[in-house]
N, C-alpha and C positions, 0 to 999 in steps of 0.2 A: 625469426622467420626472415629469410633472403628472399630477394625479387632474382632468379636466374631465366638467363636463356637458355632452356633446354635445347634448342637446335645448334646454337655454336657450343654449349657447355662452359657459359662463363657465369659468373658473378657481376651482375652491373649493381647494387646495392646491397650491405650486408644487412640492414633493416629496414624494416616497410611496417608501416602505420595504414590503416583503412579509414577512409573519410567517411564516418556514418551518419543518417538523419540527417534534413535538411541544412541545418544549421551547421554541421562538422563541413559539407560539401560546397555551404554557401561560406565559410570562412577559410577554407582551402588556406593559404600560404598565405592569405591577408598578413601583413604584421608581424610577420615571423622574422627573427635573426638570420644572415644567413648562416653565422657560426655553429646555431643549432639545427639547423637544414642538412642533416647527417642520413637520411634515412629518405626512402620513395613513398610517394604517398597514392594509393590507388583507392582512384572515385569508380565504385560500381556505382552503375547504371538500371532504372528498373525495366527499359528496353530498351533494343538496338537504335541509336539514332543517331542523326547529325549534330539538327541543331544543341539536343540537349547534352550534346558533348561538348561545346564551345565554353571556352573559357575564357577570360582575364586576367590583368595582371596588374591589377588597379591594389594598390599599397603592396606590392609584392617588389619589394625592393632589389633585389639580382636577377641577373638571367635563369632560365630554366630550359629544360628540354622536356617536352609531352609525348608520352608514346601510347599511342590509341590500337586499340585491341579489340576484337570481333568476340560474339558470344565463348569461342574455342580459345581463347588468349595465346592470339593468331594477332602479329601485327599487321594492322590496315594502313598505319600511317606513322611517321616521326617527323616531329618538329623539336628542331635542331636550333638551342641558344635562343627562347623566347626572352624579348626586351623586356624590363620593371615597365607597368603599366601602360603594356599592350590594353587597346580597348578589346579586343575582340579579334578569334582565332577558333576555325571549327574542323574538324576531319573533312576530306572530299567524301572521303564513303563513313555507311555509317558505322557508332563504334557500343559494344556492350560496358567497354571499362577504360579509362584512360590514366597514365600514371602520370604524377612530374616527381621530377628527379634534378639534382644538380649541375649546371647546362657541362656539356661536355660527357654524361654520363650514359648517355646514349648511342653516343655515335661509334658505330658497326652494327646497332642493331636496325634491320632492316623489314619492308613487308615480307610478310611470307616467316616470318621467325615465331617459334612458340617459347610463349614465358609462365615463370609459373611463379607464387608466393608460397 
């Protein structure tokens, strides 16, 4: 399964992983390699929201890029090369799903763009 932008028609990941249960969502990119950081990893959400979009980047040792997505996996927002242990980082609007991805692996994609897994 590919992470694609259906509105530009590109590939931004050839694989994607889903962060499931609390535990998959609360250990996100904790402690991960970046060598093995090959793949996007998308946290559904069980509602639309801000805060509970906000992430860290506390033991996440490389940059990343976050792209936040409305219930329609319609992006609301891109955050472009997040620092290793950022304390905190949230959508202005609110988001159904949010991916990180390998920093650099985002940028063209913009709001208004649909993605799909």
């Amino acid at each position: 399964m590919a992470l694609i932008n259906k509105t530009k028609n590109i590939i931004i990941e050839k694989k994607v992983k889903i962060a499931l249960g609390f535990f998959g969502q609360l250990k996100g990119l904790m402690f991960e390699r970046k060598k093995k950081f090959d793949y996007a990893l998308v946290f559904p959400l069980h509602t639309k929201t801000v805060a509970g979009a906000s992430i860290h980047c506390l033991f996440v040792f490389f940059p990343i890029d976050v792209i936040y997505l409305d219930e329609n996996k319609k992006v609301v927002e891109v955050k472009i090369n997040v620092k290793p242990f950022t304390l905190y980082e949230q959508p202005k609007s609110a988001a159904k799903y949010f991916i990180e991805v390998q920093a650099g692996k985002a940028i063209g994609t913009i709001e208004g763009d649909r993605l799909e897994w």
